[in-house]
N, C-alpha and C positions, 0 to 999 in steps of 0.2 A: 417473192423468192428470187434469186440471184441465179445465175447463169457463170461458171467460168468456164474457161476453154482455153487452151492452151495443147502444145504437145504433147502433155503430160496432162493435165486436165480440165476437166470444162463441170463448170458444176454451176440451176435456176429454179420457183412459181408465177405471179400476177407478169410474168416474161413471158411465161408459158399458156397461162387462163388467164381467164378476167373470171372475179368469183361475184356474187353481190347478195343479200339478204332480200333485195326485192324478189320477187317472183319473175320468173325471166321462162317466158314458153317457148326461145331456142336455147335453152340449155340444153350443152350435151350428156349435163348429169348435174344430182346433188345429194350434198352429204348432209348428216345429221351432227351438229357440234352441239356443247353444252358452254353454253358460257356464263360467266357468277351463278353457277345454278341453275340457268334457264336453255330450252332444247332450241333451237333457231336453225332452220332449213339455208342449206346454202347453194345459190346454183350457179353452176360453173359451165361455162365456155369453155372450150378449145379455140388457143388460136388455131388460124386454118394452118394444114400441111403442117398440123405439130409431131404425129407420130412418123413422116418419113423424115421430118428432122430430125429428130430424137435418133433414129434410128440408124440415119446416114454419119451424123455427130459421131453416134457412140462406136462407129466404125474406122473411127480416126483417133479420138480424145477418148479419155477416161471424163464419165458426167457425174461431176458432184452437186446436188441443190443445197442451195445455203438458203435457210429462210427464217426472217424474223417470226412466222408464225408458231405456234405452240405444234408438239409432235403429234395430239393426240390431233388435231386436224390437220396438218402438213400429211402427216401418213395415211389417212383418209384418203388426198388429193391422187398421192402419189401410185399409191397401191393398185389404183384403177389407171394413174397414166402406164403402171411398169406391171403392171400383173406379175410376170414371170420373174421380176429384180433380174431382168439383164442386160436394163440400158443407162440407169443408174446406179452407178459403183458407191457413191455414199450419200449419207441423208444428215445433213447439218442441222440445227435448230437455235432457237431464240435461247435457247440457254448458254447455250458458246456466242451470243452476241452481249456486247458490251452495253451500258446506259448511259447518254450522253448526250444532255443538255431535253432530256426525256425521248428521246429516241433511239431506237435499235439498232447499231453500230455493231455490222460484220467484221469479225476481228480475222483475216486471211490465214492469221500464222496458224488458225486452228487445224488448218485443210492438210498441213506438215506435207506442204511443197513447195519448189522453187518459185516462190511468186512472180521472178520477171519471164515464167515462162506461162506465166496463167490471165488467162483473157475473160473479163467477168463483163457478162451482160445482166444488166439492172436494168428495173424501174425508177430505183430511190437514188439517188447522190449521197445517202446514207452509209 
């Protein structure tokens, strides 16, 4: 997931958690996805000090996630980082992201803001 930030807004996941398919016994939770058909358990970290970041951020910037992941687990992720939806203002997806050269290319102008005031932290160069 992507991170911007700017004046106007900040919108990020794997910035936020680390997820993984192994079995991981400090996770601080895990979600149930389907993928090609099959149910596979995912367990996710918190980076440290992510909710008083989220929290301190959403007190200055508007927080968008832009994520190459699919919604039906992005929002999974999400819904347990934001329970209340009042730290993130919008939720992007791999469907607003472009295909290129087989990978998943954030296309910004979807976010319909001034991009020289938006500040994106990522994992990918993507």
């Amino acid at each position: 997931m992507t991170a911007y930030l700017s004046d106007e807004c900040f919108a990020a996941p794997e910035t936020l958690i680390h997820s993984s398919l192994e079995h991981c016994p400090e996770a601080d939770f895990s979600v149930l996805v389907c993928v090609n058909m099959k149910e596979h358990i995912v367990y996710v970290r918190q980076r440290p000090h992510l909710h008083t970041f989220l929290e301190r951020v959403a007190e200055m910037f508007e927080i968008i996630i832009f994520t190459a992941s699919q919604s039906i687990y992005a929002d999974q992720l999400l819904n347990i980082l934001d329970p209340d939806k009042k730290i993130i203002s919008q939720r992007v997806y791999r469907e607003a992201c472009v295909v290129s050269d087989g990978h998943y290319v954030k296309d910004l102008t979807v976010l319909e803001r001034d991009l020289a005031k938006v500040v994106i932290i990522d994992n990918t160069p993507q």
